[in-house]
C-alpha positions in Angstrom: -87.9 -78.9 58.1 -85.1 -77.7 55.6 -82.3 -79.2 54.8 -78.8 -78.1 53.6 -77.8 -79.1 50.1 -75.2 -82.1 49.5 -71.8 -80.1 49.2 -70.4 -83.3 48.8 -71.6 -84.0 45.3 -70.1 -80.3 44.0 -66.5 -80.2 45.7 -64.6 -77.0 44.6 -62.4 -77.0 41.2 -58.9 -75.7 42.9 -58.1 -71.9 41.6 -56.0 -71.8 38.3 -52.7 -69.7 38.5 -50.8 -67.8 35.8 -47.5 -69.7 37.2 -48.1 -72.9 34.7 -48.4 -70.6 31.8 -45.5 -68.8 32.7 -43.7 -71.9 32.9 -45.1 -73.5 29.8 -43.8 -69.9 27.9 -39.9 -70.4 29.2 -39.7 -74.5 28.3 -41.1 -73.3 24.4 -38.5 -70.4 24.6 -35.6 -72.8 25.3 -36.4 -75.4 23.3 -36.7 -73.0 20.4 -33.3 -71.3 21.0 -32.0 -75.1 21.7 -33.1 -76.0 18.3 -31.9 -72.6 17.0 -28.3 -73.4 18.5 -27.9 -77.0 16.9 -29.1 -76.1 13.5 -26.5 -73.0 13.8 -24.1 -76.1 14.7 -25.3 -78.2 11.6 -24.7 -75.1 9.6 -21.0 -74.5 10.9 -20.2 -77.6 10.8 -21.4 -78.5 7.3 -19.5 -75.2 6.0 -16.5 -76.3 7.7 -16.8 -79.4 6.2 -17.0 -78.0 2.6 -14.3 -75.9 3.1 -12.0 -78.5 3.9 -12.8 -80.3 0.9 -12.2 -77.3 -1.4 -9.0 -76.6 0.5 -8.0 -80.2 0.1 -8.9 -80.0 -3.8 -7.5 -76.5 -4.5 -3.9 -78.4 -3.0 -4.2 -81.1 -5.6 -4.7 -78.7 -8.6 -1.8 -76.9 -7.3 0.4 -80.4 -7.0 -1.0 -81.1 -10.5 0.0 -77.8 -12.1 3.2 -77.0 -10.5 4.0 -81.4 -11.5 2.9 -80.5 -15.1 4.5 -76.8 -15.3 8.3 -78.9 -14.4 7.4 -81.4 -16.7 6.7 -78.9 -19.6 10.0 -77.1 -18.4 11.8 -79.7 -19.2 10.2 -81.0 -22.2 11.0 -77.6 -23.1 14.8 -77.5 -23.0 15.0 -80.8 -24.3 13.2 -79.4 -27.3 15.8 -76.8 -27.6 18.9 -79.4 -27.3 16.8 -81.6 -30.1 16.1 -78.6 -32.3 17.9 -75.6 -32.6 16.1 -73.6 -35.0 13.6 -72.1 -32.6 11.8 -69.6 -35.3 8.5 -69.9 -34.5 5.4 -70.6 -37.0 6.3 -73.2 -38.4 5.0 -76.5 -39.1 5.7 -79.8 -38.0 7.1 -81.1 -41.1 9.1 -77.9 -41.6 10.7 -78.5 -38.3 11.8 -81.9 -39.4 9.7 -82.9 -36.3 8.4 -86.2 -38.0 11.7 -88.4 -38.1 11.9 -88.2 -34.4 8.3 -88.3 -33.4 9.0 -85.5 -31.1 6.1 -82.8 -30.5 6.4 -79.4 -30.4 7.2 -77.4 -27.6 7.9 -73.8 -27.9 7.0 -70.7 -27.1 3.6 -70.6 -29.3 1.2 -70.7 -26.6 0.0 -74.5 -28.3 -1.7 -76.5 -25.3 0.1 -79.5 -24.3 -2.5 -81.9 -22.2 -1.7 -84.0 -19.1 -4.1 -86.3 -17.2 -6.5 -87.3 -19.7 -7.2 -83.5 -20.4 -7.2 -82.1 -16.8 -4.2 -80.3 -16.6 -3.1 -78.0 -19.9 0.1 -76.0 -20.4 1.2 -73.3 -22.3 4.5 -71.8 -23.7 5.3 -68.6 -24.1 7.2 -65.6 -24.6 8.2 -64.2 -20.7 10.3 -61.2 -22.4 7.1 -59.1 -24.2 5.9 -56.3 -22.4 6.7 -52.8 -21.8 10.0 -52.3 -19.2 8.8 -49.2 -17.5 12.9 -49.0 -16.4 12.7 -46.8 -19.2 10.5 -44.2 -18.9 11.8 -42.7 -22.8 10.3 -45.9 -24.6 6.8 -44.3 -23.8 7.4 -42.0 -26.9 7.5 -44.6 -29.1 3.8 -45.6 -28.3 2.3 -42.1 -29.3 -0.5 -41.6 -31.5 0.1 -38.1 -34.5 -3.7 -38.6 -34.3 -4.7 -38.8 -31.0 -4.0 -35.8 -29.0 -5.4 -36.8 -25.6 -3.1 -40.2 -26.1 -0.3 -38.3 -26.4 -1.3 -36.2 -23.3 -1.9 -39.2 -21.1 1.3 -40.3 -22.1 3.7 -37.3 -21.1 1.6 -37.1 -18.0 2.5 -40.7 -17.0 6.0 -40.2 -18.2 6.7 -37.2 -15.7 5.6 -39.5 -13.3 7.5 -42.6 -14.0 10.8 -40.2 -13.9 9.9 -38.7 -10.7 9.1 -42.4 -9.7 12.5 -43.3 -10.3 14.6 -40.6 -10.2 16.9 -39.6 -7.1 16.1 -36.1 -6.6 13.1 -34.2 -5.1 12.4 -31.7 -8.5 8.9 -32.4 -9.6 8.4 -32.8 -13.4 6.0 -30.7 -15.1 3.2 -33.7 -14.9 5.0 -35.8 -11.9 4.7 -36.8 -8.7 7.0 -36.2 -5.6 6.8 -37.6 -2.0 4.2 -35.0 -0.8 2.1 -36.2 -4.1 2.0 -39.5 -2.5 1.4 -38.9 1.2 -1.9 -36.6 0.0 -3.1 -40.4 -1.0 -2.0 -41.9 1.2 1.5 -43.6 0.2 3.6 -42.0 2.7 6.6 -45.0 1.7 6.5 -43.5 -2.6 8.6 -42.7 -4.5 11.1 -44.7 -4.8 13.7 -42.5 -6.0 15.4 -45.3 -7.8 15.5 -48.2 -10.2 12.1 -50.6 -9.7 13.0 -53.8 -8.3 9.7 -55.4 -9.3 7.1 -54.8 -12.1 4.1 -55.0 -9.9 5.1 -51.6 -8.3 4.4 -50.1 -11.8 0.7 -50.1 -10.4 0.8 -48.1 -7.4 1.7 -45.2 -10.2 -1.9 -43.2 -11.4 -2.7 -43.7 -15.1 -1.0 -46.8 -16.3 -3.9 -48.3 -17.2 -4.1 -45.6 -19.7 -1.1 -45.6 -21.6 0.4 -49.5 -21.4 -1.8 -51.3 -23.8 -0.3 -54.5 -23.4 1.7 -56.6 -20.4 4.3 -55.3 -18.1 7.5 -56.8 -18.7 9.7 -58.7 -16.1 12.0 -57.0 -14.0 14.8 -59.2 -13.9 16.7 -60.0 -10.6 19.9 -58.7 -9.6 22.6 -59.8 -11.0 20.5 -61.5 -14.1 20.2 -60.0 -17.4 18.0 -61.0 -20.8 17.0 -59.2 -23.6 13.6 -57.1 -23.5 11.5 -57.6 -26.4 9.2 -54.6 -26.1 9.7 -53.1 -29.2 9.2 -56.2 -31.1 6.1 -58.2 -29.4 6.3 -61.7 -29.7 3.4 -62.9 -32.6 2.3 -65.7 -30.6 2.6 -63.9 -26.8 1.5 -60.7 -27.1 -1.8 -59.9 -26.0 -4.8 -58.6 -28.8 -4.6 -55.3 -27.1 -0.5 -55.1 -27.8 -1.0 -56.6 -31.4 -3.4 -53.9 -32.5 -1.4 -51.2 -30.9 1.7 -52.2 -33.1 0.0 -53.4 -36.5 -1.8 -50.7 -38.6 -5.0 -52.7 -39.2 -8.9 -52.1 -38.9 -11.2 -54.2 -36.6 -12.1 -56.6 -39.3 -8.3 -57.4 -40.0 -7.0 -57.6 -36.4 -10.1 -60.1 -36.2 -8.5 -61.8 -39.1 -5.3 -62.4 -37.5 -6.6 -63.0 -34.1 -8.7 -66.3 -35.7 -5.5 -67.3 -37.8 -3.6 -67.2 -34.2 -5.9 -69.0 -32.9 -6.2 -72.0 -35.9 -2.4 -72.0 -35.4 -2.7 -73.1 -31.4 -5.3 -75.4 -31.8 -4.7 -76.8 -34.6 -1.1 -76.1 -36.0 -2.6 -74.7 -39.0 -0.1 -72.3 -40.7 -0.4 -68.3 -40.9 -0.1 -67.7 -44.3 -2.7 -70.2 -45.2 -5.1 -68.5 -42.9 -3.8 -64.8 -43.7 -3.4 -62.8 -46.9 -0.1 -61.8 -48.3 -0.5 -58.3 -47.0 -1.6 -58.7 -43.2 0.8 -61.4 -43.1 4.0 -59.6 -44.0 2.4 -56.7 -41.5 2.8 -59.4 -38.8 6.6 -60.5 -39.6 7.6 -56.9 -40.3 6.2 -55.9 -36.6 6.3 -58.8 -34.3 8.7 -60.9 -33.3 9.0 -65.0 -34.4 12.2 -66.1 -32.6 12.2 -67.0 -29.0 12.7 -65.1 -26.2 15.8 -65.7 -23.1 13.1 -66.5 -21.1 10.3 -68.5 -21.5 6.5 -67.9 -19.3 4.8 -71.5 -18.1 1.0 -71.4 -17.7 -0.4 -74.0 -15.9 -4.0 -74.8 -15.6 -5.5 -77.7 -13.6 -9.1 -78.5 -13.9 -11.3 -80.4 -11.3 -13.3 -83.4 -13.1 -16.5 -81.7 -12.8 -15.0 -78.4 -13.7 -16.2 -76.5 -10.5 -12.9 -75.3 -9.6 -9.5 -74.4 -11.2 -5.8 -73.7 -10.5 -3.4 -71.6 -12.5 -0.2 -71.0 -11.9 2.5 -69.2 -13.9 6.3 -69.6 -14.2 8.9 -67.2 -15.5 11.9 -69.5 -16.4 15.4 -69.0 -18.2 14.9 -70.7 -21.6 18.5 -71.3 -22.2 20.4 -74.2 -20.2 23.8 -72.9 -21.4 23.0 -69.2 -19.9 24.6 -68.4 -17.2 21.9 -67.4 -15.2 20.4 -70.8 -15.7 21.1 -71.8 -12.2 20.5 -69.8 -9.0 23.4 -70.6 -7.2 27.3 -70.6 -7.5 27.1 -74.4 -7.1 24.7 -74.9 -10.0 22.1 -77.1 -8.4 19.0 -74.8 -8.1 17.1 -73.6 -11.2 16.4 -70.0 -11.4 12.9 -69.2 -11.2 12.3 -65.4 -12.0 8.9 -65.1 -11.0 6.1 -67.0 -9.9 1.9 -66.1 -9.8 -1.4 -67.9 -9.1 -4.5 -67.3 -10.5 
């Protein structure tokens, strides 16, 4: 007699489905984009973070400058009231400096340090530059051997009068209001006097013809003496220098390292200089000071990762009458201020 097999000692393995895969699959995809979305998080919140700490430290190089720049200011004009032989140059002992222990501060670009070293200002010349309110001046910068100078310079010229001229007749080489709309300045000209130097650099080609700074468009009402065709020695930049002295390479090199001994070191010219470049320097540049007087101010993080500078256009004179802002005399005037 047969008998059936024992089912009981092989029960049935229950059926795998693909349903505990599936689910498996969409807990891995959302812990991965969970993961994904709080390391984004981390990310934000870490670049937030740094931000705020640069903003935070980019505001106390500003305080710092703008507190060093006021205190230069007036170190400055007490400078003047103490001294009033302001030709510039000289040496401490020829400034009589020595029986009133009083350092120099004029406008000779020599760095004056505050907080052990972190802060350093400058003085300089604000009145160097070319005053494009007077387009005619241009000629005086061209070259009997450069022919393509001298066309770059008539070119710009025509523009500059159109620029500030208050008609609508185009200049040979200039520009007119449907000049300007064809790139896209629909507001130029502005058929009059330029209230600000920076609109000298909407105009095509100054670049080309202006080899040094732009000078300072005074405000309304305000008036000080332009020293563009006389450069300041100690202001003017190397590009400006070489363009008014009739030297070679080697020579302006010369005169650039003498500058330079002079700033750091108060060294004098004409022991760094021989006879001949340095009467080329006081026959072309200027070694008085200027009305007005530029303050650069440069504030340094301990590490040296970052760095404020900030520049002040101030009268140099506190008798002038444009000394104060208001009819009340109790603002300074400040003519002009940038960051860098």
């Amino acid at each position: 007699m047969k008998t059936s097999p024992n089912l009981a000692f092989h029960p049935q393995r229950p059926r795998q489905t693909d349903e505990s895969g599936v689910a498996l699959i969409m807990v891995l995809g959302v812990l991965a984009a969970s993961m994904l979305l709080i390391a984004h998080l981390m990310t934000v919140s870490e670049i937030l973070s740094k931000e705020a700490m640069v903003t935070v430290r980019k505001s106390e190089l500003r305080y710092q400058a703008e507190s060093a720049a006021d205190i230069s200011y007036w170190m400055y004009l007490t400078d003047r009231r103490l001294f009033s032989n302001r030709k510039l140059g000289r040496t401490e002992a020829d400034e009589l400096r020595e029986d009133k222990d009083y350092p120099p501060w004029m406008q000779d670009r020599r760095p004056h340090e505050f907080d052990d070293g972190q802060v350093v200002t400058y003085l300089a010349s604000g009145s160097d530059g070319f005053d494009y309110r007077f387009p005619e001046r241009l000629k005086n910068t061209l070259d009997s051997d450069s022919s393509d100078y001298n066309d770059l310079v008539d070119e710009f010229a025509d523009i500059l009068t159109d620029y500030k001229d208050s008609d609508d007749l185009r200049q040979l080489n200039g520009m007119e209001k449907a000049d300007y709309e064809a790139l896209g300045f629909p507001t130029l000209p502005r058929n009059g006097a330029p209230q600000y130097r920076a609109e000298i650099y909407w105009l095509p080609g100054w670049q080309d013809v202006i080899p040094g700074e732009v000078a300072l468009i005074p405000p309304k009402g305000v008036t000080f003496n332009s020293q563009e065709q006389k450069p300041s020695f100690f202001s003017a930049s190397p590009n400006l220098l070489y363009s008014k002295l009739d030297v070679n390479e080697d020579e302006m090199n010369s005169i650039l390292e003498a500058r330079l001994l002079w700033e750091t070191e108060g060294a004098s010219l004409q022991d760094n200089l021989s006879t001949e470049l340095y009467s080329k320097i006081t026959s072309a540049c200027n070694f008085t000071e200027s009305d007005t007087v530029l303050i650069t101010s440069a504030a340094y993080s301990p590490d040296k990762e970052f760095r404020t500078v900030l520049r002040f256009y101030r009268i140099a004179d506190a008798d002038s009458q444009n000394f104060h802002s208001d009819r009340h005399k109790q603002t300074l005037m400040l003519l002009e201020t940038s960051r860098e």
